[in-house]
N, C-alpha and C positions, 0 to 999 in steps of 0.2 A: 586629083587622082582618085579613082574608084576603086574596087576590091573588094572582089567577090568571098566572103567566108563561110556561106553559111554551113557546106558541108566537113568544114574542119574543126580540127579538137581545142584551138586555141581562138582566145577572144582577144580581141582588141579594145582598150578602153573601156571592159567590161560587156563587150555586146557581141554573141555570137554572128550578128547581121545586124548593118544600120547606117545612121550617116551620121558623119561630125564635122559641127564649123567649128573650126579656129579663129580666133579672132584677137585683136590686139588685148582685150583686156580678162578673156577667158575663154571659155570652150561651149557649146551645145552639144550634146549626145544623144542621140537618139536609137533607140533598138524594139525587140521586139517587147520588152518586159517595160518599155514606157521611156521615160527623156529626163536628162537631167542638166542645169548648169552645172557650170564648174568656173570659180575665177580664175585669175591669175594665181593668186597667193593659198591653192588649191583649196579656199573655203567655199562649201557648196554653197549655191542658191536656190531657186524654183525646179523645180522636178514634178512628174508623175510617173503612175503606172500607166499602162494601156486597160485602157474597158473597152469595150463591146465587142462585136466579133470581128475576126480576122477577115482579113481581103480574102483567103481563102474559104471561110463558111461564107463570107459574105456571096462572093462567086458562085458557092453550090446553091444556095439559097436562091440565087436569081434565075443559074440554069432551071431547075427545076419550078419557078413560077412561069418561067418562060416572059418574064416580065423584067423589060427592063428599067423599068422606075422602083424595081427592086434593088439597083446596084447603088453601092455606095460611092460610086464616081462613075464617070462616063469611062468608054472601052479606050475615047482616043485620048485623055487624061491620062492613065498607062502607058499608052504609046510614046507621049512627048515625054515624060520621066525618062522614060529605058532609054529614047535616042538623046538625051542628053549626056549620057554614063556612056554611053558608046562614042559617039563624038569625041567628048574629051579622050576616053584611053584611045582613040585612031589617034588625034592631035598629037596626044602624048610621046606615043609609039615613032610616029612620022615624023616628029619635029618640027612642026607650022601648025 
């Protein structure tokens, strides 16, 4: 299931936007201020911050070289993301 937060006042899991696996024997979390494990028995593990620039400087950066071996990912790299988040909440919604 997907869920969009970014424009509301409460966090989830500590991240106002981001994704998290569950998993049998603890949690991944990822957000905008970086990722962190999490076990079962709520003792953390490996974590960071985020460094370098956001998809969004990263994006103005390239408009403006007009160069795209300035992007940090390809445009249809983005595209397969987002239609996977859509897909599932259709699946979800429809029930198949």
């Amino acid at each position: 299931m997907y869920e969009m937060r970014l424009w509301t006042q409460y966090k989830h899991e500590g991240h106002d936007n981001g994704n998290i696996f569950y998993g049998d024997n603890g949690k991944v979390s990822i957000g905008r201020e970086g990722w962190q494990v999490t076990f079962k028995d709520s003792k953390t593990g490996p974590g960071g911050s985020r460094n370098g620039a956001s998809h969004i400087e990263n994006f103005i950066k390239a408009v403006r070289s007009r160069k795209v071996s300035d992007l940090s990912a390809g445009v249809e790299v983005g595209h397969h993301s987002a239609v996977l988040c859509h897909m599932a909440n259709i699946a979800m919604r429809v029930g198949r």
